[in-house]
C-alpha positions as CSV (number, residue, x, y, z in Angstrom):
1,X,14.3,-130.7,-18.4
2,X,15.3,-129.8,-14.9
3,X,12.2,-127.9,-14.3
4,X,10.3,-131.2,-15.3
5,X,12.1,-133.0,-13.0
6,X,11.5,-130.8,-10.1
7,X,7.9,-130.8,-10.8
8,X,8.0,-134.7,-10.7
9,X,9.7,-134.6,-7.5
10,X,7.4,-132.5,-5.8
11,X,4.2,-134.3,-6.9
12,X,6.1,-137.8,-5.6
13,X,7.1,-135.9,-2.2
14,X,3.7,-134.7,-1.9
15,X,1.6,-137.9,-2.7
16,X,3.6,-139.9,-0.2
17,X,2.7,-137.2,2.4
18,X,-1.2,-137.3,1.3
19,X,-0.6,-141.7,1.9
20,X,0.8,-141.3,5.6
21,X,-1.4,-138.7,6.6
22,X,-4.2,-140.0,7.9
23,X,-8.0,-138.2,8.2
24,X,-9.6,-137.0,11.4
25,X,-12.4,-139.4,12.1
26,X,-15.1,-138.8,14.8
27,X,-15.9,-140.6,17.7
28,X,-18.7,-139.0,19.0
29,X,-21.6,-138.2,16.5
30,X,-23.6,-135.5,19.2
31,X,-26.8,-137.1,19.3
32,X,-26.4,-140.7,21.5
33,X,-24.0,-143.1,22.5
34,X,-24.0,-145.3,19.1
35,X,-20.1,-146.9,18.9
36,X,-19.5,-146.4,22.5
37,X,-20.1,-149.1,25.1
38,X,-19.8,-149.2,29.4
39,X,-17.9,-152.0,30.8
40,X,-20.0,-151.4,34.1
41,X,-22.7,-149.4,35.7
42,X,-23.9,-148.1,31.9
43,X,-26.4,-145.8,33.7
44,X,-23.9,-143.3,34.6
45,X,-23.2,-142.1,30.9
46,X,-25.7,-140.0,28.9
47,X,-25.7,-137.6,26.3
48,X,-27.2,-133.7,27.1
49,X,-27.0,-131.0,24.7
50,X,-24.6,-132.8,22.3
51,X,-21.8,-133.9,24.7
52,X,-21.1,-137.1,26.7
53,X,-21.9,-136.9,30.2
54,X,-20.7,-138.7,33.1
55,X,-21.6,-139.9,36.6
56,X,-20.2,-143.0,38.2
57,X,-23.4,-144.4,40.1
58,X,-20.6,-146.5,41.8
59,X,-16.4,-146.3,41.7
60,X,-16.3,-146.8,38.7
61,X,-17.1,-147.0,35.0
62,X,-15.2,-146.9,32.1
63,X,-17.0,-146.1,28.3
64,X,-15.4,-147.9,25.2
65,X,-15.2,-146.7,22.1
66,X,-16.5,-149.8,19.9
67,X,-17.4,-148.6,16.7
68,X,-19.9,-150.8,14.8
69,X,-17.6,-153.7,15.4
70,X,-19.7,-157.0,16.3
71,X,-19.9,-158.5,19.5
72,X,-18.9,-154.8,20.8
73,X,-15.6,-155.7,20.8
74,X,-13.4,-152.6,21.0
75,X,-11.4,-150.7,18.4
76,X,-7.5,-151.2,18.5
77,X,-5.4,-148.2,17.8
78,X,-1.4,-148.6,18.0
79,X,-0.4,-145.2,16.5
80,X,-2.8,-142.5,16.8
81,X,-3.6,-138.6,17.8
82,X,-6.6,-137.8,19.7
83,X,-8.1,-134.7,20.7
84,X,-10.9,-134.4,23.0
85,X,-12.8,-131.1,24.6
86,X,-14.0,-131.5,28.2
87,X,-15.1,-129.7,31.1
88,X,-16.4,-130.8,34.7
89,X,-18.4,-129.3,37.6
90,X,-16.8,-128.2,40.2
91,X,-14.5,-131.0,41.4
92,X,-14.2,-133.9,39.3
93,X,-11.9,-137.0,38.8
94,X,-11.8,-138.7,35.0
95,X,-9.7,-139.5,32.4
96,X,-8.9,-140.9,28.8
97,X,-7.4,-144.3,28.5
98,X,-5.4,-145.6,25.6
99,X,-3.6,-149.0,25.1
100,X,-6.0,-150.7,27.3
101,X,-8.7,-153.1,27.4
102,X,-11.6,-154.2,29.3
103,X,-9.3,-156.4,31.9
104,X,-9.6,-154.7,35.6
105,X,-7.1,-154.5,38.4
106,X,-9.4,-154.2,41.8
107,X,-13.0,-154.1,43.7
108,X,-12.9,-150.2,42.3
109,X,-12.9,-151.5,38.8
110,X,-9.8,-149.8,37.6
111,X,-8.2,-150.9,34.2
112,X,-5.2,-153.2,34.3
113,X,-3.9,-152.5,31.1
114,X,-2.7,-149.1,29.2
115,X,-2.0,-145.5,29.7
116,X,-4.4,-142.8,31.6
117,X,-4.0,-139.2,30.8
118,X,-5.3,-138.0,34.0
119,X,-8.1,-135.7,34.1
120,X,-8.4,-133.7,37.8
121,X,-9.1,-130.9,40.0
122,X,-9.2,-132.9,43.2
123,X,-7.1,-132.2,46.4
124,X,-7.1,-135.8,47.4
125,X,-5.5,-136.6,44.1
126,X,-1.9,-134.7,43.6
127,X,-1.9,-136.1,40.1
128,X,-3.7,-133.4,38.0
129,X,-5.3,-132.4,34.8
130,X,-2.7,-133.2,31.7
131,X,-0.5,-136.1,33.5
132,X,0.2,-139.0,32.2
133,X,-0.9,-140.8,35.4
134,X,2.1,-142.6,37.3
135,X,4.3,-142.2,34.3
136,X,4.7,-138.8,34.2
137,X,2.5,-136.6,36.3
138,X,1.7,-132.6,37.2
139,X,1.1,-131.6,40.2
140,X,-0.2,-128.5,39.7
141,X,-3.5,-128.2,36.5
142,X,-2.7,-126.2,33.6
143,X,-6.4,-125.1,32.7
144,X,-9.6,-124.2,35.2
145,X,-11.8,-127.5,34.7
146,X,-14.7,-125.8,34.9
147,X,-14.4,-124.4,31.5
148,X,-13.9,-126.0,28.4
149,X,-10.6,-127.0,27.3
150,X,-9.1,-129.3,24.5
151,X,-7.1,-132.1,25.2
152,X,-5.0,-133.7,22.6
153,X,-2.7,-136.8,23.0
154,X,-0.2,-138.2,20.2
155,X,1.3,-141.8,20.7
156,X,3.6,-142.9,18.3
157,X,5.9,-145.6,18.6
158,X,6.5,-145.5,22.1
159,X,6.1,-142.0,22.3
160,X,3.8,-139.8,24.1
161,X,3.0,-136.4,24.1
162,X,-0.2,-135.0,26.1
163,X,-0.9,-130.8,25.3
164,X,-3.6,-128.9,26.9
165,X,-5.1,-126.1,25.0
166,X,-2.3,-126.4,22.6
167,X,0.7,-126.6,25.3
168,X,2.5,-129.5,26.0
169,X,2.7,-130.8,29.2
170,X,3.9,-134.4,28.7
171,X,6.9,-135.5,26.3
172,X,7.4,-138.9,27.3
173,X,9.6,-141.8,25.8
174,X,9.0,-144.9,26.9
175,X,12.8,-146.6,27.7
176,X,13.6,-150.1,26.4
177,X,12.9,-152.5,28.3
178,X,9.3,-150.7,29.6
179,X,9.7,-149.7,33.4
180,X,6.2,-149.4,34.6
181,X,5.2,-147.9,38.3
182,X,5.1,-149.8,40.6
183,X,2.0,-151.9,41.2
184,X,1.0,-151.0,37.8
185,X,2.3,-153.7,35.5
186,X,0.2,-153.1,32.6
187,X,0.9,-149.3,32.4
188,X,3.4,-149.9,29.1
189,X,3.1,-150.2,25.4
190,X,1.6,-152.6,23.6
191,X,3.0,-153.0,20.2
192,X,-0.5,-154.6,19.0
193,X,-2.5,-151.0,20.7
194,X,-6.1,-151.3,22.4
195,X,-8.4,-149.6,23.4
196,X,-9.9,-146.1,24.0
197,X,-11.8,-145.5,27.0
198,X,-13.6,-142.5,28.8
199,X,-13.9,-142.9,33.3
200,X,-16.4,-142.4,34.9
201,X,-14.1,-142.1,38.6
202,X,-16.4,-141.6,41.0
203,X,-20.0,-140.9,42.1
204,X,-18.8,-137.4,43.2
205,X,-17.7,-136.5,40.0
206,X,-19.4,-134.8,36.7
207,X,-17.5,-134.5,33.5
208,X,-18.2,-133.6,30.0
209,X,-16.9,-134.5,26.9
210,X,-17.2,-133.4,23.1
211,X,-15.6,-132.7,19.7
212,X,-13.9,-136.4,20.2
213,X,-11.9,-137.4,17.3
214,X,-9.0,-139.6,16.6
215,X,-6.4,-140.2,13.3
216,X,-4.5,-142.9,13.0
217,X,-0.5,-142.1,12.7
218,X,2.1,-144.2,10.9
């Protein structure tokens, strides 16, 4: 009787676990932009041998993941892990926006709303690869850009963790009531989620992305 019980536990415990966890879904299929749409300057994101590739033609653009929604209206995620494989040439500015939506904050078309986990090799920029851009940033890059690495970026409940090839970099717990920096009012959580977005930065700046995929988290 005991051993029946203990069997009837475990298959309980494990069919809850098999509810919350979620499946890996891609983003990206390999072939073309299908489910993914520019807010501006569409012309500076193509696809070449199977990954994303971006080039601002001007400061900058920003590429939605839409799904086959209708109107191209963007897919909300709240809860989620994401990991993404990228790579740039030479030096190159980008980076992979969450919470936000298609709102900008300036002439340079930057987004108003959300979190950017900050993508960068570039002197002029002291906020490099892995940060979790004016929240908590790195001053120094964990990986060489110019090869491939994987990104991966966990948001759950106000919490954020960013790791690069597998190391974290960023543990971050947003406080109660959100303090966001300073001329960036909509860098906070939004109970309700938004958006993901790729940047193109800048017209000096090449990036590649691949192996994009995303699982919703309770």
């Amino acid at each position: 009787m005991q051993t029946l019980l203990l069997l009837i536990t475990s298959a309980v415990v494990l069919s809850q676990n098999m509810l919350c966890a979620a499946e890996w879904k891609s983003l990206f299929n390999g072939k073309d932009l299908t489910g993914w749409k520019a807010n501006i300057y569409p012309e500076s994101w193509s696809v070449t041998n199977g990954t994303i590739r971006v080039n601002a033609t001007h400061e900058s653009s920003h590429l939605f993941y839409v799904g086959s929604g209708a109107n191209d209206t963007f897919v909300r995620f709240t809860n989620f892990e994401m990991e993404v494989t990228a790579h740039c040439d030479g030096i190159a500015n980008s980076g992979i926006f969450f919470h936000t939506d298609y709102s900008v904050k300036n002439a340079k078309n930057h987004l108003a709303k959300g979190f950017e986990a900050q993508l960068n090799n570039q002197a002029r920029d002291d906020r490099k690869t892995g940060s979790l851009y004016m929240v908590k940033d790195l001053h120094e890059s964990p990986v060489n850009e110019n090869q491939w690495f994987r990104m991966t970026i966990r948001a759950q409940n106000k919490h954020i963790v960013i790791a690069v090839n597998d190391r974290i970099v960023v543990d971050y717990t947003e406080p109660t009531p959100a303090r966001p920096p300073q001329g960036f009012p909509g860098r906070k959580w939004d109970p309700e989620g938004g958006a993901i977005a790729l940047q193109g930065h800048d017209p000096t700046s090449v990036y590649y992305f691949k192996d994009i995929r995303i699982r919703e988290l309770p």
